[in-house]
KOLDRENNU-527825 format. One record per residue: x, y, z of N, C-alpha, C in turn. Coordinates in steps of 0.1 Angstrom, whole numbers, plus 5000, padded with zeros to 4 digits. Example, Ala and Ser with C-alpha at 12.3 -4.5 7.8 and 13.67 -1.06 7.14 Angstrom:
REM KOLDRENNU-527825
513249435078512349555078513249675078/512849785071513749895071512950005079/
//
This chain:
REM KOLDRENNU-527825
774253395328773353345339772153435341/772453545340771653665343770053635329/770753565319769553575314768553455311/769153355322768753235323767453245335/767653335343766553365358765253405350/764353495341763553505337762753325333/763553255332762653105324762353015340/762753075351761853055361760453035368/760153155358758553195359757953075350/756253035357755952965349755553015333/755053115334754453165320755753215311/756753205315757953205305758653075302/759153045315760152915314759552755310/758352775314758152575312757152555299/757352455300756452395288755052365287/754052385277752952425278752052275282/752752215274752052085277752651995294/752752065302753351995315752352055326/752151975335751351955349751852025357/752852035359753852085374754052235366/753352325372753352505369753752565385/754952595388754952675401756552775399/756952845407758252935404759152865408/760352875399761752765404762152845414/762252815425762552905437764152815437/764652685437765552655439766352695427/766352705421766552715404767052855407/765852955408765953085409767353135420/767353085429768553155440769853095437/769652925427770652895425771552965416/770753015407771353085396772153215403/770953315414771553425418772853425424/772953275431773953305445775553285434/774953185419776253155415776953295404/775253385399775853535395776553625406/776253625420777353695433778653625434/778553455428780353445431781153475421/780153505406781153505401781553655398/780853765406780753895404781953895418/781853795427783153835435784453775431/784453695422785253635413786053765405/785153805395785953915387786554005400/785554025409786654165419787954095423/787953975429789153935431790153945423/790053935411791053865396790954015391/790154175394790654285388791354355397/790854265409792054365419793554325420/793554195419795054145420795354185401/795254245396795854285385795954375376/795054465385794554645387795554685378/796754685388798054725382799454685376/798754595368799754505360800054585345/801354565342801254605330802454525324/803054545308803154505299802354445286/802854435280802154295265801854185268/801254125262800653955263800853975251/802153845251802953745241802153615245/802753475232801953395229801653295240/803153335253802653235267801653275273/801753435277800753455285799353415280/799553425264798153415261797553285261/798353145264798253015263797553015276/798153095287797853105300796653175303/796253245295794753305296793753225288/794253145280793153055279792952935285/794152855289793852785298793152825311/793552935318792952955329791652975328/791253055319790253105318788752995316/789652875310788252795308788152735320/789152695324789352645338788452715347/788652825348787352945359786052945356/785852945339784452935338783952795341/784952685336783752585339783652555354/784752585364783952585380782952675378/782652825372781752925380780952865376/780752835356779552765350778852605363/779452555366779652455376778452475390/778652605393778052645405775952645405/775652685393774052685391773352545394/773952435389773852265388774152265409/775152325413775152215424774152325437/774352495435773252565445772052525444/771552495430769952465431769552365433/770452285438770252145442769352065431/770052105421769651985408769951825407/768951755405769451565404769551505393/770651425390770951395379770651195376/770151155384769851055386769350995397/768550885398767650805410769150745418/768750705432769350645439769550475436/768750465431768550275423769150285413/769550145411769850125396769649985399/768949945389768249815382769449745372/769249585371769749545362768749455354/769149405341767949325336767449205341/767649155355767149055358767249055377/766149035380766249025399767548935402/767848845393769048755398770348855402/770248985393771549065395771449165405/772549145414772449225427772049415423/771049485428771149615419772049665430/772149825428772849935435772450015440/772650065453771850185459772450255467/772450395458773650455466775350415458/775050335446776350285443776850175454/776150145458776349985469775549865462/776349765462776049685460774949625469/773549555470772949525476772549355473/772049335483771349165486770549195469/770849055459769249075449768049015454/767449065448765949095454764849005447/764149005453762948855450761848915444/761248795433760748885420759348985421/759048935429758149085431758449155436/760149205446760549355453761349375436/761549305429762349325418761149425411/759849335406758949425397758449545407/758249565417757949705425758949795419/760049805422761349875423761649905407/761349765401761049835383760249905377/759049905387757949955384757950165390/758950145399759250285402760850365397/761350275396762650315386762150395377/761450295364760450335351760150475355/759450505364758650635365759350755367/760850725374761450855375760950925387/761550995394761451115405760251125406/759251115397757551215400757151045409/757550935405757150795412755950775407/754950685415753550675409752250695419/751250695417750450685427749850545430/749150565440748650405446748050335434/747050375430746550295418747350245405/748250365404749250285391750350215393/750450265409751750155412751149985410/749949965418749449855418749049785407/748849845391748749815381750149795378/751149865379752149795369753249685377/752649715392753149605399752549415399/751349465394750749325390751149285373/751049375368751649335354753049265355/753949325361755449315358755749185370/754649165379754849045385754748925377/753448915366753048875357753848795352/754548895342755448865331756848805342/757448855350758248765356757748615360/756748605362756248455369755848395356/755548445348755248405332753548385337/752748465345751148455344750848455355/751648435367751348395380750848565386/749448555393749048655401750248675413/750348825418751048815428750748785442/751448715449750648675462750748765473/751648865472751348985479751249085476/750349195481750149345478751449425482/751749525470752449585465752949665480/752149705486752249805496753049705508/752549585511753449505520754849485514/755349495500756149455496757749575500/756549705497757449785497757849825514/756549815520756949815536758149765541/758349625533759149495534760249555532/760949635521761749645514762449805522/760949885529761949975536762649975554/762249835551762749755566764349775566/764749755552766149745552767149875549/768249885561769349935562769250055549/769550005535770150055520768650065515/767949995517766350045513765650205520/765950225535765550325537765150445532/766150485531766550605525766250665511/766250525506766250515491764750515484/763950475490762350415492761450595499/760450645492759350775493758350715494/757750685507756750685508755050815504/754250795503753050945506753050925512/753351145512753251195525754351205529/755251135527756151155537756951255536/757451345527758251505519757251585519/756751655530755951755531756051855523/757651905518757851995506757851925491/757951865491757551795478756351885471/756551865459755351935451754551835451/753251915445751951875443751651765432/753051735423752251675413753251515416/753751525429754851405435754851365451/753651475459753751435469753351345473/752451275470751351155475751751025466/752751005459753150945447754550865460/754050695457755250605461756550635448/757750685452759050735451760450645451/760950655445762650685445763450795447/764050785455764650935457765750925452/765851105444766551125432768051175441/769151165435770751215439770851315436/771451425442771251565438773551535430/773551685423774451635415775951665422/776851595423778051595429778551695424/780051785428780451825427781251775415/781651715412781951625396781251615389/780051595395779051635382778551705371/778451855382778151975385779752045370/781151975374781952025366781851955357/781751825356781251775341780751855333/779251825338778551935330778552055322/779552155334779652235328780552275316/781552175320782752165309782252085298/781151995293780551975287779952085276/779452145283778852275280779752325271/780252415282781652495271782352485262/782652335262783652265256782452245239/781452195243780252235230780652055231/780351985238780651835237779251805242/778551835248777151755245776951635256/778151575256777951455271777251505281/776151415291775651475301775351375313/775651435323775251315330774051325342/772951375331771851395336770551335333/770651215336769151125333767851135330/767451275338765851325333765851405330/765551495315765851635317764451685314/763351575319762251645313761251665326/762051645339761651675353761751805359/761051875360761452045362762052085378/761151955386762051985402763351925397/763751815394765451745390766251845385/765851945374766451995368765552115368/765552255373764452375366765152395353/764152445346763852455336764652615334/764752685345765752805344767052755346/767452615352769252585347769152475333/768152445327768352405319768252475307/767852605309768452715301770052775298/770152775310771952825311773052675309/772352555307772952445307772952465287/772152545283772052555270772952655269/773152785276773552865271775052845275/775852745279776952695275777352665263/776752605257776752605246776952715234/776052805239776152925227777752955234/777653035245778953085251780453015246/780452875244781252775244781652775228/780752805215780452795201781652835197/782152975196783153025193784253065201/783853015213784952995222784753165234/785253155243784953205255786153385249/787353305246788353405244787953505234/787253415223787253505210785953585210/785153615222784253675227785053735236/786153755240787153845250787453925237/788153875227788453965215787654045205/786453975204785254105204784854195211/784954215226784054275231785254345237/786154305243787554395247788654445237/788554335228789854435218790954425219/791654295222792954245234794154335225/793854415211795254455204795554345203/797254395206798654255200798254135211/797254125217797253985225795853915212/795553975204794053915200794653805189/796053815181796653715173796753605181/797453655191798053485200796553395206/795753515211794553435218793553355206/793153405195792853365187793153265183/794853235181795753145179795552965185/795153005196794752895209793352885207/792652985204791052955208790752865195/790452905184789852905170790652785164/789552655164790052525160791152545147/791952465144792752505130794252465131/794652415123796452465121797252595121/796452695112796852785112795852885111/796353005119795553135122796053295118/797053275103797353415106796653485101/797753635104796953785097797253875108/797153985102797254155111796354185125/796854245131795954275146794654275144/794254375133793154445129792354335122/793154265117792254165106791554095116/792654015129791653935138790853965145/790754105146789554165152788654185145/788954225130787754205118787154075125/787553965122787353835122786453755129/787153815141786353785155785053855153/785053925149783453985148782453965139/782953925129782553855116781953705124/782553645129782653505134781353525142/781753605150780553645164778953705157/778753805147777953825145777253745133/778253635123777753535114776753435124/777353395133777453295145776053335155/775553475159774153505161773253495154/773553555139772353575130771753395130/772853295129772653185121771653125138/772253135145771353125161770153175158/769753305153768353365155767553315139/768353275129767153195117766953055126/767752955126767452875134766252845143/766552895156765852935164764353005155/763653095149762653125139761952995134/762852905124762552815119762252705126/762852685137762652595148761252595151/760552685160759852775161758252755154/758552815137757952755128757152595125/758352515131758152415130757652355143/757152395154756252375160756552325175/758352395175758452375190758152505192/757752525212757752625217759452695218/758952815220759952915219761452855228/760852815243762052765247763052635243/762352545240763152455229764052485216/762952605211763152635196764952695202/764652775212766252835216767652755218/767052665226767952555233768652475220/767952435216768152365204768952435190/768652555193769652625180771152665186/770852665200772452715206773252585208/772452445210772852315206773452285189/772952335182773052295170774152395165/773952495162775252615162776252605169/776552545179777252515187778152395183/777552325181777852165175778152115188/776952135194777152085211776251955215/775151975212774051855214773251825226/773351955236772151965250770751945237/770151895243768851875241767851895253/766551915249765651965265765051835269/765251695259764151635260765351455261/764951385268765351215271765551245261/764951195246765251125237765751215225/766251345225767151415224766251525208/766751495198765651535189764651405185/765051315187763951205187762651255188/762551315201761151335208760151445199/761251495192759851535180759351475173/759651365168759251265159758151195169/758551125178757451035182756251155189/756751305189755051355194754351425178/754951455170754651455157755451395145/755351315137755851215127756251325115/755151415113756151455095756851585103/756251695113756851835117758351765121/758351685131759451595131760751585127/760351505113760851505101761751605097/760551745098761351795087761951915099/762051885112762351965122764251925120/764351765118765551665117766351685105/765651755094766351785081766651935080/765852025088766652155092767852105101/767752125109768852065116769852055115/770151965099770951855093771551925089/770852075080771252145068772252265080/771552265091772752385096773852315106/773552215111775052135115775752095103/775652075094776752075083777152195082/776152335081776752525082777652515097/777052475106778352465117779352435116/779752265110780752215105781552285095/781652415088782252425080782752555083/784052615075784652715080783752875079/783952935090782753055091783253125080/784653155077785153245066784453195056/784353075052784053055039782153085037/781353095051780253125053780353275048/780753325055781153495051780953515035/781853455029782053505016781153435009/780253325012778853265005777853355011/777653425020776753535025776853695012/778353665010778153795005778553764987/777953714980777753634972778953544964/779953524972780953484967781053294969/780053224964779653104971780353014968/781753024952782353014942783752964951/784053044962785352994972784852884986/783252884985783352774996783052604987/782952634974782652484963784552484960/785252574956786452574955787252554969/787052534980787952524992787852344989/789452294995789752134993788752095003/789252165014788752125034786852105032/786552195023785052175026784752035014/785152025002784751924994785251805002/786451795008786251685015785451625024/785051705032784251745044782651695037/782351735024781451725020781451545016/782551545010782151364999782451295014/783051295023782951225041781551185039/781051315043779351325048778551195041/778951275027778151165014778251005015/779951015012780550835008780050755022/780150815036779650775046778050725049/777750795048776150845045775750715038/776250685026775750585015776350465023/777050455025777450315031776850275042/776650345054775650345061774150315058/774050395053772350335045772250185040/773450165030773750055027773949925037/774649925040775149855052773749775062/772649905066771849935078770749865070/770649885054769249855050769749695048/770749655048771249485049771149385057/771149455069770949435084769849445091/768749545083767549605089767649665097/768549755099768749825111767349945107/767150005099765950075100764650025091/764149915097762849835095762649885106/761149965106760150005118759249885128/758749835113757849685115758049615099/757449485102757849375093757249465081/755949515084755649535071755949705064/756749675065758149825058758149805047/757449885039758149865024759749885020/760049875008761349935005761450045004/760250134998760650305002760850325014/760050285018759450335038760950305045/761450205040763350175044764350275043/764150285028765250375023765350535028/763950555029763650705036764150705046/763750625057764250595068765950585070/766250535060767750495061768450665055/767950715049768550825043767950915059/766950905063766951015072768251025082/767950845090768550835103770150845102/770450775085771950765082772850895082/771750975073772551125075772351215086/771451205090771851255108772351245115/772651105117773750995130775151085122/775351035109776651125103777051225102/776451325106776551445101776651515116/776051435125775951475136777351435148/777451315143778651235151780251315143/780251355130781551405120781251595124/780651645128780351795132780551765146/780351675153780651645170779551705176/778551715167776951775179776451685188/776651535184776051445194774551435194/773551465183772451485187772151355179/770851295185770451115184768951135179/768351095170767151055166767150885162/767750825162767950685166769250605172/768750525179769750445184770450405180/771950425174772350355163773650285171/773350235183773850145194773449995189/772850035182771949895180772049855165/772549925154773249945144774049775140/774849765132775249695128776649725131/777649615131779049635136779649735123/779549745112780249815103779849975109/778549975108777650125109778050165125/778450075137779550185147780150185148/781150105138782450095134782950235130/781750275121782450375110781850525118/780950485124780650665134782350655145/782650555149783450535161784650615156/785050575143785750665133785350795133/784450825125784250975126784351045138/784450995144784651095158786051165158/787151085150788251135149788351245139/787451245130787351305121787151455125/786251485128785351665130785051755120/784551845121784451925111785852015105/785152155098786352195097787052325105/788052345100789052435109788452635105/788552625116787352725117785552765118/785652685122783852595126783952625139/782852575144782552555158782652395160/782952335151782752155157784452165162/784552045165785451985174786151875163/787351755172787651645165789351705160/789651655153791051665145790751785133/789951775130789551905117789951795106/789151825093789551775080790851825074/790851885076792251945068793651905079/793351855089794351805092794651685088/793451585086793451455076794451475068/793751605057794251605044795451595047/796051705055797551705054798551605059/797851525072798651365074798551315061/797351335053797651185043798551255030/798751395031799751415023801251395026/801251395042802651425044803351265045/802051185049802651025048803050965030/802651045023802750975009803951075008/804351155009805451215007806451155012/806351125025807150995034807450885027/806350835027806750715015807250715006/807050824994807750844981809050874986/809550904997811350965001811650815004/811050695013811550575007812350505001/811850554989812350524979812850554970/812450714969813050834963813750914972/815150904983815850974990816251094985/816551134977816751234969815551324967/814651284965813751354955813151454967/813051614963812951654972811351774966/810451734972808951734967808351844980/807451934973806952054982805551964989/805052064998803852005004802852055000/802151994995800652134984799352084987/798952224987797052204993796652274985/795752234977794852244969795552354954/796652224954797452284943799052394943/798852444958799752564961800652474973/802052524972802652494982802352544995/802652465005802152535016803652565020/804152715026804852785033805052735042/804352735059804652705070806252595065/806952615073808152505069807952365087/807252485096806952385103805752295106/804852325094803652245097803352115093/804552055085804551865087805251845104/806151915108805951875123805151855131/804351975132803152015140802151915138/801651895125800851815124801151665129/802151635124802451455132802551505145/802751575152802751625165801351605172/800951685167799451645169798551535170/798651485160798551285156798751225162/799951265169800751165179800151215197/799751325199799351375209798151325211/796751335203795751275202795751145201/796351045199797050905203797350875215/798250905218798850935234797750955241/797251055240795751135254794550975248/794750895241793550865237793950715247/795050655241795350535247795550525261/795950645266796150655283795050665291/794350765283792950755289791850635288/792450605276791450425276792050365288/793250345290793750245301793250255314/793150435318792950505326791550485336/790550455325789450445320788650265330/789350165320789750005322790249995332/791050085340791850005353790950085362/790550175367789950305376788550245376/787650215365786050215365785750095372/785350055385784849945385784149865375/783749685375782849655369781749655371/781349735382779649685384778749835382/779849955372779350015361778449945354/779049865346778749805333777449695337/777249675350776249595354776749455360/775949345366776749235370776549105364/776249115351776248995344778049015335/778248885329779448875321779348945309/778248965306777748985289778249155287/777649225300778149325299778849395301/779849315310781149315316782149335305/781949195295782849205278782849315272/781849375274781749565267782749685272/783449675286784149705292784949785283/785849755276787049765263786149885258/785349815246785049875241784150045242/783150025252782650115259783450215262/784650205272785750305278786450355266/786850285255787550335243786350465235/785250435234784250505227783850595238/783950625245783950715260785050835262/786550805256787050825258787550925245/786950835230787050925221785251015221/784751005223783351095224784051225234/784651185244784751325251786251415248/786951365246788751375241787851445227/787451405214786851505206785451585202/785251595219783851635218782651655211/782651495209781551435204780251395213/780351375224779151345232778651195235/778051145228777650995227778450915221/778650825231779550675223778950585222/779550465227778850295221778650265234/776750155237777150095247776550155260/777050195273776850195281776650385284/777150435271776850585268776450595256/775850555252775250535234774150645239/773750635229772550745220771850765231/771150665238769650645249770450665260/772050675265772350655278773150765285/773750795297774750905297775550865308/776150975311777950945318777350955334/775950895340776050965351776250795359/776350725356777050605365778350585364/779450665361780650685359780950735374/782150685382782650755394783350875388/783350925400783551075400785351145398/785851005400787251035396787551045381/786250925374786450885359785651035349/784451085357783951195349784951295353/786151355365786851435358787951425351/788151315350788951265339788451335322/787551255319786751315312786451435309/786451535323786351675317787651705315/788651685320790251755312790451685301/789851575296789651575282788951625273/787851705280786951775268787551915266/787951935280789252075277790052075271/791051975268792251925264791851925249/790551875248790351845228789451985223/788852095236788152175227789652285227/790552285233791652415237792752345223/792052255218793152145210794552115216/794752065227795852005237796752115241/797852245235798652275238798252335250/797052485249796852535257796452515271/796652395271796352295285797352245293/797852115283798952045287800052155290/800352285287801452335291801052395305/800252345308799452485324800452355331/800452235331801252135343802452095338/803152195328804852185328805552325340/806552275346807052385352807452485349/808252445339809052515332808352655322/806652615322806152675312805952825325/805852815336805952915344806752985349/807752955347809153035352809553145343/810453245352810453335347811253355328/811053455320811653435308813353445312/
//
């Protein structure tokens, strides 16, 4: 947190091309008040255990990582709700005045087509709202097009007068002038007033963060009062913190000894984690200082390529991370539509180091130090690799059939194919690493092409990465252990070893473990879909039928995006959308699933058995 307060200032923290230059004062104390709790935090938790002693064996240690994420993501939690950050407008609009909107999450009277185009006309604009003259232009336009040509018969200003006559309009409706503290570049500007973020939200977020899942349920992030630009630094720097995991930065920097096997054990995605005290402390440091350097080329290259420094950051602790905060709505998109080729080739770096994320750091290590011969020889990475590929090509395939990436009619067939190779291996590589980061809507894709991301989500990178998901090599090994299954069938007798990449594998318990797992991530996935369908109201999804029928599906892709912290699903959280019309019971739902899939289930689920607490 401490090093998120300097991007307050304007000549550090904000963006060069933005209007609004003043000091995040809310921003600024929110951060400070949440660095004092969590400094009275540690005094509490070093005094009650000043004088504790013994070893940490593999419970305690399940218990220090459960708890532990559990504490960061409330303290992380606290910057989002002191600085009184908003994560969305009080309105919510539907595609047609016929449909009652929401305010406040109330259902209200629907509204008549010109309180409809006002109210769309300031939805559109977001928190800054508009001023007199542009309100009046796009309130004549949008009357327009509703009437199909018809002038409107009343001025904008009576309409809205009209509209804050009422009860649920009040409050909701900013007049000029009327927010004396309001800034300068929003005060005299007719408004929507924005929701500051709930206490659910606030943990969302943060366990988003940590968890390196990317989901957000923050609608503007390119509004500096909504959000300062100094918490949307530390909203980043969950991410880095979150990359290699919270504990295995306890194990570098403290040295846990005989506790650093077991914590490691829990932290560090994977099946298996052995080796010597010493080695995991080798490890851990290897991991930690592979895992900066690759942050600081990044971030350079970023840089290079023509974002400012603060993005260039954000965006590498996103990417390394395999997290997917982004600084900007339309996520890495927004480089493309403000430059077309820097863009480009901002989206194909990118590409090239979330696949370096997705893969095991050991095998990074030994391609660093020229041994590049064991990361083309590992099973987990070639599979990992032909995924990306065989996917990748079908996608393209599929999308150029469909037209899913035709710009305009007149698209040649290169201008397609480029397109289809850019957008296909991104969306892929992005959704199977679990970064979540969107340069096209692929919501809008063809049934095969989110069919097959909706899949990948189960998939992840690999074991020992920073991505999330099931890991590849757990694939491999279900689909070994099911054909072994099957060959006993029929072959009762025949008594056949379990081999990875040619060698038997030892563990004698890891066909358990693994269908254990399978079956865990099943269980959490289907309960929480139900969980999900019965708990969400429908007037989420909006109040027509059409989008009502998405219900199913939506909550199922919701539920695997956050369970394998992936970030974006299908739908009503797709690429362009996020989790912040979800009630507050459903987003913490969601966050013990991002815990539950980054801690990979044990170290969690056992914190609410009894028995896991009682004495030995």
């Amino acid at each position: 947190m401490v090093f998120s307060l300097p991007w307050a200032w304007p000549t550090i923290g904000h963006r060069t091309d933005e209007n609004f230059q003043q000091f995040e004062t809310h921003g600024f104390l929110g951060l400070v008040y949440s660095i004092l709790l969590s400094i009275i935090c540690w005094a509490v938790l070093w005094r009650i255990g000043r004088n504790s002693k013994g070893e940490l064996y593999r419970r305690e240690a399940m218990a220090v990582v459960g708890l532990s994420w559990l504490i960061a993501t409330i303290l992380g939690a606290m910057p989002y709700v002191l600085s009184g950050s908003c994560n969305k407008l009080s309105v919510r609009l539907f595609e047609s005045n016929k449909h009652a909107p929401l305010v406040y999450r109330d259902v209200v009277s629907p509204l008549s087509e010109d309180q409809y185009a006002l109210v769309q006309s300031l939805v559109a604009a977001g928190a800054r709202g508009l001023s007199k003259e542009k309100l009046a232009q796009q309130y004549d336009a949008k009357v327009k097009l509703l009437t199909k040509g018809e002038a409107p018969q009343r001025p904008f200003d009576e309409v809205f007068d009209e509209l804050r006559e009422l009860p649920h309009w009040r409050g909701a409706l900013i007049e000029p002038d009327e927010d004396e503290d309001a800034p300068l570049d929003r005060r005299y500007h007719y408004r929507v007033r924005a929701v500051s973020m709930s206490i659910a939200d606030a943990i969302f977020e943060s366990q988003s963060g940590f968890s390196t899942t990317g989901a957000t349920v923050i609608a503007d992030l390119e509004d500096p009062v909504s959000i300062p630009h100094c918490v949307l630094f530390w909203r980043s720097s969950t991410h880095f913190l979150g990359g290699l995991g919270i504990i295995v930065l306890f194990v570098v920097i403290l040295g846990q000894g005989s506790a650093g096997k077991a914590l490691m054990r829990n932290e560090m995605p994977g099946p298996s984690k052995e080796g010597s005290h010493s080695r995991m402390q080798h490890t851990a440091w290897m991991f930690a200082g592979l895992y900066c350097g690759l942050n600081l080329v990044l971030t350079v290259l970023l840089w290079l390529l023509g974002m400012n420094f603060f993005d260039a950051v954000c965006h590498a602790f996103g990417t390394l991370a395999t997290g997917g905060f982004s600084t900007y709505n339309a996520s890495l998109g927004h480089f493309v539509q403000a430059d077309p080729v820097s863009g480009a080739w901002i989206e194909y770096v990118v590409i090239v180091f979330m696949v370096l994320a997705g893969t095991n750091f050991t095998l990074l290590y030994f391609m660093m130090i020229g041994q590049a011969y064991r990361l083309i020889g590992d099973i987990e990475w070639r599979y990992y690799m032909g995924i990306i590929v065989g996917v990748t090509i079908a996608v393209m395939t599929f999308g150029m059939f469909y037209d899913d990436f035709i710009i305009d009619p007149e698209t040649s067939f290169v201008s397609e194919f480029l397109y289809a190779l850019r957008y296909g291996l991104f969306q892929v590589v992005s959704i199977i690493t679990t970064t979540g980061y969107g340069t096209h809507d692929f919501d809008q894709w063809n049934s095969f092409g989110r069919g097959v991301l909706f899949l990948l989500m189960f998939v992840g990178g690999c074991a020992g990465s920073t991505g999330g998901g099931l890991k590849v090599i757990r694939h491999i090994l279900f689909h070994k252990i099911l054909f072994l299954q099957l060959e006993k069938s029929y072959h009762p007798t025949v008594v056949r070893p379990l081999r990875l990449g040619g060698r038997p594998v030892d563990d004698p318990e890891l066909q358990t473990n693994i269908l254990i797992y399978f079956s865990l991530i099943l269980v959490l996935f289907v309960f929480g879909w139900l969980s999900v369908v019965t708990l969400e109201p429908d007037s989420t999804w909006g109040a027509s039928e059409e989008h009502i029928e998405h219900k199913l599906i939506d909550s199922a892709t919701a539920v695997a995006a956050t369970l394998n912290n992936v970030g974006p699903g299908l739908g009503i959280i797709g690429a362009t959308q996020n989790y912040a019309n979800f009630t507050s019971w459903t987003k913490l739902l969601f966050t013990a699933l991002m815990m539950i899939g980054r801690l990979e289930i044990f170290a969690v689920l056992v914190l609410f058995m009894p028995r896991f607490w009682r004495s030995r």
